[in-house]
Structures are given as structure tokens and as C-alpha cells.
N, C-alpha and C positions, 0 to 999 in steps of 0.2 A: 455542392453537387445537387443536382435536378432529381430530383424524386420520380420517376418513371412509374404508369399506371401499372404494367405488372412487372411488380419487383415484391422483394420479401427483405424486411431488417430483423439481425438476427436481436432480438431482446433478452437472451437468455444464455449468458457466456460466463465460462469459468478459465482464467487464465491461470498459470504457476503460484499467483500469491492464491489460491485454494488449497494449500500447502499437501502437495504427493494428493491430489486428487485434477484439480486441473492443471491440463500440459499448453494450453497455447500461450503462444510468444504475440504480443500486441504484434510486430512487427509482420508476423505470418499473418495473420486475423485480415490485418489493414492492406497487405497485395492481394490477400483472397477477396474481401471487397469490392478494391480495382478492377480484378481479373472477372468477378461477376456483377461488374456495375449495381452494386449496394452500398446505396447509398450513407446510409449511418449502419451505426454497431455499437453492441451497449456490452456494460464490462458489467457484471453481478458474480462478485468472489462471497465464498462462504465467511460470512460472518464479517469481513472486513475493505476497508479501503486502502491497503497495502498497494496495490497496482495501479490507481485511477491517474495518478499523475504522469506516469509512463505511458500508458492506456492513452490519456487523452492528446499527448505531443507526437507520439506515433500515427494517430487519427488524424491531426491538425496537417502533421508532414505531408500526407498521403489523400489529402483534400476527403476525408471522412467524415462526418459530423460525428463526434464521441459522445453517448451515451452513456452518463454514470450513473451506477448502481448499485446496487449489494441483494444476496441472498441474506437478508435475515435469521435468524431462530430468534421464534415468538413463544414466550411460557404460555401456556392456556389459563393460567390464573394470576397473582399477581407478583411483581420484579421480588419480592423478598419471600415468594415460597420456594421450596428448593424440593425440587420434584426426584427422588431416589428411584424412583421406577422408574423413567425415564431414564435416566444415568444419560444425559445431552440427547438424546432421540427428542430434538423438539421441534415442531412443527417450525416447514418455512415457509416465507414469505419474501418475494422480490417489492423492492423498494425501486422506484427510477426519477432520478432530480428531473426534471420542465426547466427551471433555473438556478438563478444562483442563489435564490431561496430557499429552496428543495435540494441544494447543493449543500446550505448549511444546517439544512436540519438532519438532512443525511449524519452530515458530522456529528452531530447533538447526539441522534439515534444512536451509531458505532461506539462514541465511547460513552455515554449510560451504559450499552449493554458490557463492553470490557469491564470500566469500572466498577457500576455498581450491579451488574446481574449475570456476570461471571458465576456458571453453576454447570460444572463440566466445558458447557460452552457459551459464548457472550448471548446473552437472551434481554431481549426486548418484551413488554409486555403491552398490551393494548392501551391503557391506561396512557401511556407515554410515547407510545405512537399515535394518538392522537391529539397532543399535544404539539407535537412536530411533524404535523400533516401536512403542510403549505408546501406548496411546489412539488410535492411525490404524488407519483403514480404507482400505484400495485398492481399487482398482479399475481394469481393466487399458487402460484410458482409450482411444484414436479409432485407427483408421487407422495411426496413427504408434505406437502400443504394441507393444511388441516380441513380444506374443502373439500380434496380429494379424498381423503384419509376418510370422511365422512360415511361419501357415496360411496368407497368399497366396503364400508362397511352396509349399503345398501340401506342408510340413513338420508332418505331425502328430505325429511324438517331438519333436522339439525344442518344439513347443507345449509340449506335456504334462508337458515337461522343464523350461521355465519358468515356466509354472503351479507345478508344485511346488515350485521354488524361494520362489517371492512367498507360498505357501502358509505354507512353513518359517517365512519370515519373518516374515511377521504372523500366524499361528497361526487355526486353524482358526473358520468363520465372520467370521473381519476378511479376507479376500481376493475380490474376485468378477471374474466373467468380464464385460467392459461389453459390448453390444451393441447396437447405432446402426443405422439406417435413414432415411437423408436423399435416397433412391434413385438414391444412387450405386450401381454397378456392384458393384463392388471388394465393397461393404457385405453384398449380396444374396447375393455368392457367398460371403462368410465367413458368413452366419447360419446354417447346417444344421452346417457345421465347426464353430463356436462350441458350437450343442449338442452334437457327438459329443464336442466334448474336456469339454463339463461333465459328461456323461455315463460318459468315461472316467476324472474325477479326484474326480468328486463337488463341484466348485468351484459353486457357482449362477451362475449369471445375472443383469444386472441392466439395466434398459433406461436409456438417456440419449439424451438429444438434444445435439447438442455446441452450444451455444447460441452465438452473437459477436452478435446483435443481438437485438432485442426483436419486430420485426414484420417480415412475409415482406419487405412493400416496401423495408426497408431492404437488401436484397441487395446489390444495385447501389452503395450507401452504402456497404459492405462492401468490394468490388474496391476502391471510390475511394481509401479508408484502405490498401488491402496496394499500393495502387501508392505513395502518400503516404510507407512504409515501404519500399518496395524501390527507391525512386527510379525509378519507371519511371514508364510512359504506358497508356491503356488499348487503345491500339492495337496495344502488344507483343503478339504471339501465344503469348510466350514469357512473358509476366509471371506471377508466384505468382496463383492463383485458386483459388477452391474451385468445383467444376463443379457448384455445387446452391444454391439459394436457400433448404433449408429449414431452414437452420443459426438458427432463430428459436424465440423462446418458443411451445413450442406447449400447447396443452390435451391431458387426460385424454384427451378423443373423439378428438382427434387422433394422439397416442401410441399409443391401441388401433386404428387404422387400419394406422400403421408399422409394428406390432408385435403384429398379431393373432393369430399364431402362439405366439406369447409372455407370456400373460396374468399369469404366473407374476413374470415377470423386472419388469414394470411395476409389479405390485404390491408389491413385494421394495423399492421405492423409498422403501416408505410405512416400510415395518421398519427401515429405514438408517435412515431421519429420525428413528424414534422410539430408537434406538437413541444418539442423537446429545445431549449436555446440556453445553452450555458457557457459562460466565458473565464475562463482562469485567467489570473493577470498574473503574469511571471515576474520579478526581476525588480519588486518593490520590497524592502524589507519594511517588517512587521512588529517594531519593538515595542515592547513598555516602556511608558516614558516614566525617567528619571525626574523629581519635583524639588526643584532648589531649594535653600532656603530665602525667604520672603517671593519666592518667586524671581530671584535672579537670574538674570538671562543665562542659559546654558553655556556659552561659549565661553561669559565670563566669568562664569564658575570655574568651569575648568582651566583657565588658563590662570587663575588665582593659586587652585590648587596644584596646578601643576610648577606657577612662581616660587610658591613656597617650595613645594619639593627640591627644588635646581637649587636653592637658597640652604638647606640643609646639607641636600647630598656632597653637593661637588665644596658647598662651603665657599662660594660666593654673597658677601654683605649687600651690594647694592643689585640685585639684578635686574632695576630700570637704569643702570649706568654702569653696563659691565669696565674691567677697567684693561684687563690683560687680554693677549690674543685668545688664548685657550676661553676666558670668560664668554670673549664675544662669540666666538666658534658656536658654546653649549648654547649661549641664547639666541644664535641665527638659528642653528640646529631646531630649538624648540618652536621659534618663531615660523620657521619653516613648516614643520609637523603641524601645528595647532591651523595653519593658512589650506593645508591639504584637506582635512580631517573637517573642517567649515565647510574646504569646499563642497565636499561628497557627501554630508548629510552624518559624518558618524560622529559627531559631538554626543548626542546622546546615547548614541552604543556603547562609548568610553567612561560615560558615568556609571551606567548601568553596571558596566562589568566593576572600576571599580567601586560600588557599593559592595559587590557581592565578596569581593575580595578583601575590604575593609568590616566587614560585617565577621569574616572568620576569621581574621586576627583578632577582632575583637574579643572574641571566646576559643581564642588557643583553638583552633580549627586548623589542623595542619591543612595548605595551600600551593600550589604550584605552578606557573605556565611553563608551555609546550612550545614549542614553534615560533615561526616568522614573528610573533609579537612581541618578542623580546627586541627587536629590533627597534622599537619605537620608543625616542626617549620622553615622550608625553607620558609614554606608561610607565616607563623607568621613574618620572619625577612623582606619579600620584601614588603609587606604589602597587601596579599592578603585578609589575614584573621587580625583581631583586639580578637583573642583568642590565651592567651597565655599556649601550650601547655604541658610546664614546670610548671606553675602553678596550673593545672588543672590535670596533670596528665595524660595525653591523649596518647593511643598508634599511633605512625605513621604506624603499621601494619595494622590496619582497613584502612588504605586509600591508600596504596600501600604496599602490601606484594611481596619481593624477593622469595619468595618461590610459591606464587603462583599469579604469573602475571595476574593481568585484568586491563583495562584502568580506572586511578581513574577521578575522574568526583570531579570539584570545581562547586557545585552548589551555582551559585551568584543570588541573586535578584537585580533588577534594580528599581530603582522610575518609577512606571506604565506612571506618566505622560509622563516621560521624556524618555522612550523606542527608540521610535522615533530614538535620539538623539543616543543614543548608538547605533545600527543598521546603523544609514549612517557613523558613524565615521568606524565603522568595514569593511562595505563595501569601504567606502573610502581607508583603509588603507591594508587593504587585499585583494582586486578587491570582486566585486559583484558575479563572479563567483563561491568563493570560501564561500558565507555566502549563509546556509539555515534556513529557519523556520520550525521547528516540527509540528507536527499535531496530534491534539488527536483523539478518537474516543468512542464515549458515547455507550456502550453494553448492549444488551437487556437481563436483569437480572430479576429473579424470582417472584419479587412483581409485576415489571412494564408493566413484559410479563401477567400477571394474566390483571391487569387492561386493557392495551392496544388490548390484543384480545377481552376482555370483551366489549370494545366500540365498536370496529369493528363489533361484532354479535349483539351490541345494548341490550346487558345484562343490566340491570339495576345500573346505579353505585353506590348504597347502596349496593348490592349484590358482584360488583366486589369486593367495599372495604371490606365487611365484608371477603369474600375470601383470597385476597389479606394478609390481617391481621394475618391470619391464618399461614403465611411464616414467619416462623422465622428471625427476623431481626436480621441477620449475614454480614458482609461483601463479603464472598464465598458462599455464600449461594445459592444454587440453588434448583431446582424443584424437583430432584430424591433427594437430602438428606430433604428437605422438607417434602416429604413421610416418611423417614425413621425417622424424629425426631419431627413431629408434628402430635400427632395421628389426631386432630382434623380436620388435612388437608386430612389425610388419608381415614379419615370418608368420606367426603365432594367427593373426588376423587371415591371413592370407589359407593357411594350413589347416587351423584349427578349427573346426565349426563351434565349441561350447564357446569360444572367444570369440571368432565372426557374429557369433550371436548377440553375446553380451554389447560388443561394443556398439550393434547395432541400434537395438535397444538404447544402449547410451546415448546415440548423436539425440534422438528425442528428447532425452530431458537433462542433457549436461546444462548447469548453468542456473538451472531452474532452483528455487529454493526450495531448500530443502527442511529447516527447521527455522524455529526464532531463534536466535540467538542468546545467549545469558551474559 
């Protein structure tokens, strides 16, 4: 898409994985784009990269250039002090990939801070952001940036003192001053400060809107989610809020209203984005490779190992010269598998998995597979799987089809205890580098969005539940088919205003996640 001289990209968005704080859906984000010819849009969730891959095929679908990024939390001292006054109040800062450079050091940043400087919340320390400076752009992010935090404190050396530091760090033209106007207070009195320190470090300017929802009227949607997060009520006087409703997508004409002073800093927006070129490659897998012994070809490994096994199990002697029907059958069968399994590249996937699985037999590791992979008797012969697919009848096509290639997946169970145990031997044996852990994420679904607004407005929870109850207990089941196949919801919707309310409320953030998962 054409970068038009005045246009505004938004650089500063919080989507759902900002968990019960931002409410936009990539999908909304990327027709409001459209519908206001902006050109890019950049994704900056709190603290993580949960969203950026939805984020960016959403972008891609809807001809958007996607912008990735994260809001950081930066310790002000170093990744191993553990700041108790603070208790996670820690300064942020926006991170934005240029490439695919800046793409991976993104990554490197996000889990340092998960991993190793997790302290309330994933924290980054200067030290180590500038170690993994290449390809990021900062930008000295809301309220909570420690530049601004500065100047309300009506500290103009120490601004200009951290300015220069973030300067050092990411090296001249990759650093800028952010500046927000959502007519808060606070905002209005740092905009003239904001100019004197650009003015005094030569840093520019750049304008954002700190986005958490799509449309003004979601505001209100907004408190509902940071009470949903802090376990409060909205009667707390004392509950997390943000004292402004413009915290929304806004347009070009809008931005130059906030920011009319600033024509500079909005446009400046347009030059980030074009400044910005990053490519995800989809649909390559990514394994550790499996290292034979002396370095035998992989295929021939396996199909040695997988000889032997046919030659135990089924208790066939010669299996270069089966002799009976049944013989020939298992060894077309295997011949067949092993000719698939070349062909699409997963010879090494089948090592890999099993080592993992010959690794915990080895040490009485109780073991399991799940699924379609029982069907394949390459796995049955090396011992991944203890289902024999000849006796059961099982097609190898459900679990790797030639005709229509997708990556088959050996889903194994491990003994919960002894997890542990398999995870350092993997890292051991494949470097740490190369082994990650998945993440779930628990979604705010139809019944639980009834009850959970219901607490928050202090509805009565005899009332929620009786509501609540009303939602057909379906698996997909949401709020608009709820209307459509429960009259008695319908009723209630229709009748009731604490419920017209509620579900109202709901459609905004059904779906959205709602916690990690355990």
C-alpha cells in the first residue's frame, strides 16, 4: 500500500493478548486501516509477543504492512535486582522490528525478560537491550516511560540524561521522543517539556495514540476487562482505570486535532512505517536435526531401524525376502510409509521423536502416543507407538497424506512427574536454544462472560447464574447464537436491561483471552 503525504500510522496498539487490558481484534484494526487508508499498523502488546503472528496474516490478508512490536518493562537497574517497591510498576518502553533482524532480537528480548527477569512482570534491563539493538526502533512509549515519568517529575537533566542513554543504545535516528494526547492532564503538561528536551538532544518526536480498543464506545468495555484483571468491582473508587475514553483507533483528522501543534511528529509516523520491512515465512518446519551414528544417511537409518523392528515384532526372519502374503503386505506397507515420509521431508522428524521416546524407556519414563500416529507402521516398528497398525486396521493417510502435505504431529504423553526429566535431556541433547514450551490461553466464552461482567456491575450472582444458565451448553457456543437458539435468553436480552447490558458488553470482548492457561 502507497504511503500518502498526509496520513498517520498508528505505532502504538494493544490487542487482546495484553491480557483484560487491550480489547482489539487484528481483524477490526486491519478494515479500520482500509476504511481510513493507513497504510501500516503496528502491534505493541504488554510485555509479550502472543498476538504478532495473527497480527501480522490479518495485515498481510488486508494489503497492510504489519508492524511488530512489544511494550516492553525496563528494570531501571540491573536484570537480577528485584525491585519490591516497585512490585511490577516498571518503566516502559516500545520496542519496533525494521527487520527480520529486529524481529529476532525482539524474540531474544521477550524471553530474557520471561525467563530470566520475570519479577512480578517480564522485565528487560538496559544492559541487555543493548545487546539486541539491531533492527529495533524505540520509542519512549506512555505515561509510564521513564522519560516521561522524568519530566512530571519536572526533572529536565535526568530526561535528557535518559534520552541519551536509549540514544547510545539504539544509535542515532532508531530512538524518538513519543508524545500522546488523550486529554489527560498529566499529557498536556508534558507536551511543551517533550519539545524542550527534543529541542535540547535533537531526539524527534513522534505522535501515538496508546490504543486498547478499536472504537470510543468501547471505553467503558475497557474498565470492565481492568476490573476482570484486578479482581475488583466497578464501584471501587480505588480500582486501575484510565481517566480518558480516547485510548481508541483514531483517524488522521483526528490525530491532527490532538496533536495540532505537532504536524511534524504525526507525520514522522508515516517515515517509521516505511522504514520498517519484515517477512515471516510460513509453512517451513523448523526441526533439530537428529545425528546418526558415523554420520549415516538419515533415511538409511531409519529404514534399518525401522527393518529390525518389522523383524522382532511381527517375527518375520528374512525381511529382504518376505516369504508369505501377510510378510509381503507388512513390508509393502513399510516400503510404502518410509517412500512417503522421504518424500515430504519428515525422515528427520521421525528420528527425533523417536529418540525422545527411546530416551524414556530407557529410564522407565512412563510414555504415550495420542492420535493419527498410531497409524503409521514405521512408528510401530521403531517403537514410537506400542499400536499395531496392521492389526487394527489403521490408515497411514490420516497422519501423513502424499497428496495433501501438512506437518504430522506424534502426540506423546510424558509421566507429569518426571517431565522435568525429559525437557533437560532434550535440551541437553539438542542445545536449549532449540527447545520451547507452548502456551495456552483460557478465552472469555459465553456463560463466563455473563457471570464475570455480572460480578464486576455487582449483579447479584443468583441472577448471574440464573442468566448465565440460559446459554446453551455447547462447546462453540457464543452470545449471538445464544440469542438465536435460546428463546429464553432472548426473552431476558430483549426484557431485561442488567442483561441487555451485560451481553452488550460481552459482544466486545467474547473470545478474547482471558488468562494463560496452566
Amino acid at each position: 500500500m502507497v504511503m500518502k503525504s498526509k496520513s498517520f500510522v498508528h505505532l502504538h496498539l494493544h490487542t487482546g493478548y495484553s491480557l483484560l487490558d487491550g480489547l482489539c481484534r487484528p481483524e477490526e484494526v486491519m478494515q479500520f486501516c482500509v476504511r481510513n487508508h493507513m497504510p501500516a499498523v503496528a502491534i505493541t502488546d504488554h510485555g509479550g509477543l502472543y498476538g504478532v503472528i495473527e497480527f501480522y496474516k490479518e495485515a498481510e490478508k488486508e494489503g497492510i504492512k504489519p508492524i511488530l512490536g512489544c511494550e516492553v518493562y525496563i528494570t531501571p537497574g540491573k536484570l537480577s535486582d528485584c525491585h519490591d517497591k516497585l512490585r511490577g510498576s516498571y518503566p516502559h518502553l516500545v520496542l519496533l522490528a525494521t527487520d527480520n533482524k529486529g524481529y529476532q532480537n525482539l524474540i531474544e528480548l521477550v524471553t530474557t525478560a520471561h525467563v530470566e527477569g520475570f519479577y512480578y512482570k517480564p522485565r528487560i534491563d538496559k544492559e541487555v537491550l543493548a545487546r539486541h539493538k539491531e533492527g529495533l526502533i524505540g520509542l519512549s512509549a506512555c505515561l509510564k516511560g521513564e522519560i516521561a515519568q522524568a519530566l512530571l517529575e519536572d526533572n529536565m537533566t535526568q530526561a535528557v540524561n535518559l534520552a541519551g542513554t536509549y540514544l547510545d543504545i539504539f544509535g542515532k535516528d532508531n530512538f524518538f521522543i513519543e508524545i500522546q494526547n488523550h486529554g489527560l492532564k498529566e499529557q498536556k503538561l508534558l507536551l511543551p517539556r517533550f519539545k524542550e528536551l527534543s529541542n535540547r538532544t535533537g531526539i524527534p518526536l513522534v505522535a501515538t495514540n496508546d490504543v486498547h480498543y478499536v472504537r470510543e464506545s468501547d471505553a467503558k468495555v475497557q474498565e470492565i476487562a481492568l476490573c476482570l484483571q484486578t479482581q475488583t468491582v466497578m464501584s471501587d473508587p480505588n480500582r486501575m482505570r484510565y481517566e480518558t475514553s480516547e485510548m481508541y483507533l483514531k483517524t488522521f483528522e483526528e490525530m491532527e486535532v490532538a496533536l495540532k501543534e505537532f504536524p511534524d511528529a504525526i507525520s514522522r509516523t508515516v517515515e517509521i512505517a516505511e522504514r520498517c520491512h519484515l517477512e515471516l515465512e510460513f509453512g517451513r518446519p523448523h526441526f533439530p536435526v537428529y545425528r546418526t551414528p558415523g554420520n549415516i544417511p538419515q533415511v538409511e537409518y531409519l529404514r534399518q531401524l525401522g527393518l529390525d523392528g518389522l523383524q522382532k515384532k511381527y517375527n518375520i526372519q528374512d525381511v529382504k525376502n518376505p516369504r508369505t502374503v501377510r510378510e509381503k503386505e507388512i513390508i509393502s506397507r513399510f516400503e510404502y510409509e518410509m517412500e512417503v515420509i522421504e518424500k515430504t521431508g519428515y525422515v528427520n522428524y521421525y528420528l527425533v521423536v523417536w529418540d525422545f521416546v527411546q530416551h524414556a524407556r530407557s529410564q522407565n519414563i512412563p510414555v504415550w502416543l495420542r492420535g493419527s500416529g498410531g497409524a503409521s507402521i514405521v512408528a510401530y516398528a521403531i517403537g514410537i507407538t506400542e499400536i499395531d497398525p496392521i492389526k487394527y486396521d489403521l490408515v497411514f493417510e490420516r497422519f501423513l497424506n502424499p497428496e495433501r502435505v501438512s506437518p504430522p504431529d506424534f502426540d506423546l504423553d510424558f509421566c507429569q512427574v518426571r517431565r522435568e526429566e525429559m525437557i533437560s535431556y532434550v535440551k541437553q541433547k539438542y542445545g536449549e536454544s532449540h527447545v520451547a514450551q507452548i502456551i495456552t490461553f483460557n478465552t472469555l466464552r459465553a456463560r463466563q462472560i455473563v457471570r464475570d461482567i455480572g460480578r464486576v456491575l455487582e449483579v447479584p450472582l443468583r441472577e448471574c447464574d440464573r442468566l448465565a444458565k440460559l446459554i446453551p451448553e455447547e462447546p462453540k457456543m457464543t452470545l449471538k447464537l445464544a440469542l438465536e437458539r435460546s428463546p429464553e435468553f432472548k426473552v431476558a436480552y430483549e426484557n431485561n436491561p442488567v442483561c441487555k447490558k451485560i451481553v452488550d458488553y460481552g459482544f466486545v470482548i467474547e473470545g478474547l483471552p482471558r488468562n494463560v492457561g496452566t
